[in-house]
C-alpha positions as CSV (number, residue, x, y, z in Angstrom):
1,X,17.4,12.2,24.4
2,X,15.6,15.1,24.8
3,X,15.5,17.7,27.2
4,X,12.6,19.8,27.2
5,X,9.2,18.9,28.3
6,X,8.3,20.1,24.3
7,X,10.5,17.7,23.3
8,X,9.6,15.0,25.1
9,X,5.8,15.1,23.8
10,X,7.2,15.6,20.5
11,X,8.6,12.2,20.8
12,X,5.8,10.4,22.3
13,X,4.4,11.3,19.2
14,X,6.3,10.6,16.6
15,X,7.2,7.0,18.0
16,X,2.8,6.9,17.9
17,X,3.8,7.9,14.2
18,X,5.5,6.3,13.3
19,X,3.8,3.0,15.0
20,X,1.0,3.8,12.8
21,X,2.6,4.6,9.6
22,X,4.2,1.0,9.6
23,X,1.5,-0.2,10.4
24,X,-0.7,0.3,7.4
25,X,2.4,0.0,5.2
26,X,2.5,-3.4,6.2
27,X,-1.5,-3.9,5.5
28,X,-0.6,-2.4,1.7
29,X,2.2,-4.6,1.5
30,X,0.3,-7.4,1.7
31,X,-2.4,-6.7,-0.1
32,X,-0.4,-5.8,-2.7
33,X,1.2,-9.4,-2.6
34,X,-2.2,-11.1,-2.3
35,X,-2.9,-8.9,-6.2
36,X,-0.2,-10.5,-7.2
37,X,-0.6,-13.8,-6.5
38,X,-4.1,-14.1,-7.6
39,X,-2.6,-12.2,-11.2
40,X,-0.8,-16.1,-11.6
41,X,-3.6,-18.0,-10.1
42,X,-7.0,-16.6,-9.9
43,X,-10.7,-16.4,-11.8
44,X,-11.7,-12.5,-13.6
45,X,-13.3,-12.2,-10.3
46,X,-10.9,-12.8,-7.7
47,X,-8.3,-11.2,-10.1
48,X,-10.9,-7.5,-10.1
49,X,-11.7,-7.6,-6.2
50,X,-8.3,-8.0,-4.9
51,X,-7.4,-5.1,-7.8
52,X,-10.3,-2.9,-6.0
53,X,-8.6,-3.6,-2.9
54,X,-5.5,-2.7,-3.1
55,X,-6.7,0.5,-4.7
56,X,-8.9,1.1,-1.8
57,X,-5.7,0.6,0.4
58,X,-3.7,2.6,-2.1
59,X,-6.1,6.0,-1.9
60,X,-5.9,5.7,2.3
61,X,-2.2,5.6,2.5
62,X,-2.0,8.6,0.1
63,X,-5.2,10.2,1.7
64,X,-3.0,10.4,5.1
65,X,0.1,11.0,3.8
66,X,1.6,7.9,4.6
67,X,2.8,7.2,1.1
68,X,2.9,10.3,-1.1
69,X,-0.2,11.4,-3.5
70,X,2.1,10.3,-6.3
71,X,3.7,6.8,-5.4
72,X,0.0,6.1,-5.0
73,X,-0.9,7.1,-8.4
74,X,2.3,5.3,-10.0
75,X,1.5,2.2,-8.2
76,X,-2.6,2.2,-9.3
77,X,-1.5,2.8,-12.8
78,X,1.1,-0.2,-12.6
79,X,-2.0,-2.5,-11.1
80,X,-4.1,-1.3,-13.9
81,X,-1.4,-2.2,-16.6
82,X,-1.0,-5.8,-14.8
83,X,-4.7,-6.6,-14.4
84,X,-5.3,-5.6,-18.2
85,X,-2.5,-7.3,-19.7
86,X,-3.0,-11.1,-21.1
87,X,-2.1,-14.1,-19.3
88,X,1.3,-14.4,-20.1
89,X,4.4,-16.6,-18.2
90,X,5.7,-13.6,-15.8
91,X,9.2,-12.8,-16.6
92,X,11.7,-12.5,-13.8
Protein backbone atom coordinates (compact mmCIF):
# COMPACT_ATOMS: atom_id res chain seq x y z
CA UNK A 1 0.00 0.00 0.00
CA UNK A 2 1.32 3.18 -0.34
CA UNK A 3 2.45 5.59 1.92
CA UNK A 4 2.76 8.96 0.57
CA UNK A 5 0.02 11.22 -0.26
CA UNK A 6 1.95 11.20 -4.02
CA UNK A 7 1.49 7.77 -3.97
CA UNK A 8 -1.77 7.46 -3.18
CA UNK A 9 -3.00 9.81 -6.19
CA UNK A 10 -0.75 7.89 -8.29
CA UNK A 11 -2.87 4.99 -7.64
CA UNK A 12 -6.21 6.46 -7.85
CA UNK A 13 -5.01 6.92 -11.16
CA UNK A 14 -3.69 4.19 -12.47
CA UNK A 15 -6.66 1.88 -11.14
CA UNK A 16 -8.75 4.90 -13.51
CA UNK A 17 -6.19 3.45 -16.09
CA UNK A 18 -6.30 0.87 -16.12
CA UNK A 19 -10.32 0.81 -15.85
CA UNK A 20 -10.25 2.39 -19.07
CA UNK A 21 -7.63 0.65 -20.87
CA UNK A 22 -9.77 -2.65 -20.40
CA UNK A 23 -12.33 -1.19 -21.24
CA UNK A 24 -11.88 -0.37 -24.85
CA UNK A 25 -9.77 -3.56 -25.21
CA UNK A 26 -12.84 -5.31 -24.58
CA UNK A 27 -14.87 -2.96 -27.31
CA UNK A 28 -11.92 -4.16 -29.86
CA UNK A 29 -12.17 -7.53 -28.86
CA UNK A 30 -15.39 -7.76 -29.91
CA UNK A 31 -15.56 -6.05 -32.75
CA UNK A 32 -12.84 -7.88 -33.92
CA UNK A 33 -15.08 -11.14 -33.27
CA UNK A 34 -18.15 -9.64 -34.95
CA UNK A 35 -15.31 -9.23 -38.41
CA UNK A 36 -14.85 -12.53 -38.06
CA UNK A 37 -17.93 -13.86 -37.97
CA UNK A 38 -19.47 -12.03 -40.69
CA UNK A 39 -15.91 -13.29 -42.85
CA UNK A 40 -18.05 -17.00 -42.65
CA UNK A 41 -21.39 -15.57 -42.87
CA UNK A 42 -22.03 -12.29 -44.33
CA UNK A 43 -22.86 -10.19 -47.84
CA UNK A 44 -19.60 -7.76 -49.53
CA UNK A 45 -21.35 -5.23 -47.57
CA UNK A 46 -21.60 -6.39 -44.15
CA UNK A 47 -18.26 -8.22 -44.72
CA UNK A 48 -16.52 -4.10 -45.65
CA UNK A 49 -18.39 -2.18 -42.78
CA UNK A 50 -17.66 -4.33 -39.97
CA UNK A 51 -13.76 -4.29 -41.78
CA UNK A 52 -14.14 -0.28 -41.49
CA UNK A 53 -14.98 -0.82 -38.04
CA UNK A 54 -12.69 -2.59 -36.55
CA UNK A 55 -10.17 -0.32 -38.22
CA UNK A 56 -11.77 2.69 -36.81
CA UNK A 57 -11.46 0.81 -33.30
CA UNK A 58 -7.96 -0.35 -34.33
CA UNK A 59 -6.46 3.49 -35.08
CA UNK A 60 -8.17 4.76 -31.41
CA UNK A 61 -6.55 2.10 -29.37
CA UNK A 62 -3.16 2.89 -31.06
CA UNK A 63 -3.99 6.67 -31.10
CA UNK A 64 -4.08 6.44 -27.13
CA UNK A 65 -1.67 4.12 -26.54
CA UNK A 66 -3.71 1.50 -25.43
CA UNK A 67 -2.37 -1.03 -27.82
CA UNK A 68 0.98 -0.02 -29.38
CA UNK A 69 1.19 1.92 -32.95
CA UNK A 70 2.43 -1.39 -34.24
CA UNK A 71 0.17 -4.26 -33.03
CA UNK A 72 -2.37 -1.91 -34.54
CA UNK A 73 -0.72 -1.88 -37.89
CA UNK A 74 -0.07 -5.89 -37.73
CA UNK A 75 -3.55 -6.47 -36.90
CA UNK A 76 -5.08 -3.99 -39.95
CA UNK A 77 -2.86 -5.62 -42.30
CA UNK A 78 -4.11 -9.22 -41.08
CA UNK A 79 -7.90 -7.88 -41.59
CA UNK A 80 -6.93 -6.69 -44.98
CA UNK A 81 -5.38 -10.06 -45.95
CA UNK A 82 -8.67 -11.89 -44.54
CA UNK A 83 -11.29 -9.62 -46.11
CA UNK A 84 -9.42 -9.89 -49.61
CA UNK A 85 -8.81 -13.51 -49.64
CA UNK A 86 -11.59 -15.94 -51.44
CA UNK A 87 -14.21 -17.65 -49.66
CA UNK A 88 -12.50 -20.63 -48.65
CA UNK A 89 -13.47 -23.44 -45.67
CA UNK A 90 -11.37 -21.70 -42.70
CA UNK A 91 -8.76 -24.01 -41.53
CA UNK A 92 -8.36 -24.64 -37.79
Amino acid sequence: MPHTKSAKKSLRQDEKRRARNRAVKKVLKNQLKKFAGTLTGGTAEQKQAEYLAAIKRLDKAAARRVIHPNAAARKKSQLARQLAAPAAPAKA
